[in-house]
Legacy VTK file of the C-alpha trace (Angstrom):
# vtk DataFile Version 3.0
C-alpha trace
ASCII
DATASET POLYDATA
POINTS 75 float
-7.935 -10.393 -19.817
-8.059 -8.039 -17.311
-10.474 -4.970 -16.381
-9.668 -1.182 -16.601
-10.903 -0.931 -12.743
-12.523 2.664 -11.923
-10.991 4.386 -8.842
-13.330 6.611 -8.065
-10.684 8.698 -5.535
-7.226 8.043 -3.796
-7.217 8.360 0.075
-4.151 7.908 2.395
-4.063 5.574 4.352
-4.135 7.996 7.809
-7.824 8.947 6.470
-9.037 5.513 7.095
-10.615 4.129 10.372
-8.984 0.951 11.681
-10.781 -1.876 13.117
-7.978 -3.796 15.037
-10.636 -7.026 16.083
-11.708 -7.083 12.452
-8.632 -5.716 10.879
-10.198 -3.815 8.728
-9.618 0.109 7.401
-12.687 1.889 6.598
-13.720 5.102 4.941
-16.873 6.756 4.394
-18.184 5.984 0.613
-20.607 8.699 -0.722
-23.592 6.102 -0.589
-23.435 6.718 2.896
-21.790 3.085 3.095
-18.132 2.721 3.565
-15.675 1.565 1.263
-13.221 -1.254 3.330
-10.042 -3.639 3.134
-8.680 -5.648 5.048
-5.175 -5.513 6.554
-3.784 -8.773 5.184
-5.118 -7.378 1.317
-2.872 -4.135 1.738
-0.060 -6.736 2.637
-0.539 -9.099 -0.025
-0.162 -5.748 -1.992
-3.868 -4.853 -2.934
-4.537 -1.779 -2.949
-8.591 -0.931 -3.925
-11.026 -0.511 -1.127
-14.863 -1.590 -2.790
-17.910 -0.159 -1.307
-20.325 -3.629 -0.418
-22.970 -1.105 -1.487
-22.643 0.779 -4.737
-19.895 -0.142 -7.631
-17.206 2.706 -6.277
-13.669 2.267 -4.954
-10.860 3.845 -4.235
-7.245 3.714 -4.240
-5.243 3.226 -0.937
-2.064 5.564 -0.881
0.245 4.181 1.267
3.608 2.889 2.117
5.053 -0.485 3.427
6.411 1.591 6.388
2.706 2.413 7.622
1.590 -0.853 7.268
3.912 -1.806 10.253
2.076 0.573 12.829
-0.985 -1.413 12.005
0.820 -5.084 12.123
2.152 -3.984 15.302
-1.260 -2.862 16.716
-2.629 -6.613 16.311
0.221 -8.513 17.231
LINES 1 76
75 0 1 2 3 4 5 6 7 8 9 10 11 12 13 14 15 16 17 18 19 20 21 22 23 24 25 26 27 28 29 30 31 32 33 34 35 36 37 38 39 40 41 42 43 44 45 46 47 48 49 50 51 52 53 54 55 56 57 58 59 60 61 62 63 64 65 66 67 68 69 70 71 72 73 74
């Protein structure tokens, strides 16, 4: 069985802050915490940032092709 997830809002991907030590995008959550996921998740395919604070999240919008800006960043 799996849950109906609730996206609370989609963001691109160039709206996120990225954390190149902790690979990590982030993006301020209403809470005044910040939703986040990591680098690896949005190449394993996930897409859902989660807020470690409050129960919202919100859909990534992005493409494979910037993902690769990012990969190259780190490597």
């Amino acid at each position: 069985m799996s849950e109906e997830l609730t996206i609370y809002d989609q963001i691109e991907i160039e709206d996120f802050t990225f954390d190149e030590a902790q690979q990590l995008f982030t993006y301020p959550c209403p809470c005044g915490d910040r939703f986040q996921i990591g680098l690896g998740d949005l190449r394993d395919g996930e897409d859902v940032a989660v807020c470690p604070s409050c129960s919202l999240m919100v859909q990534v919008i992005f493409d494979e092709d910037d993902l690769q800006q990012f990969i190259d960043m780190i490597e």
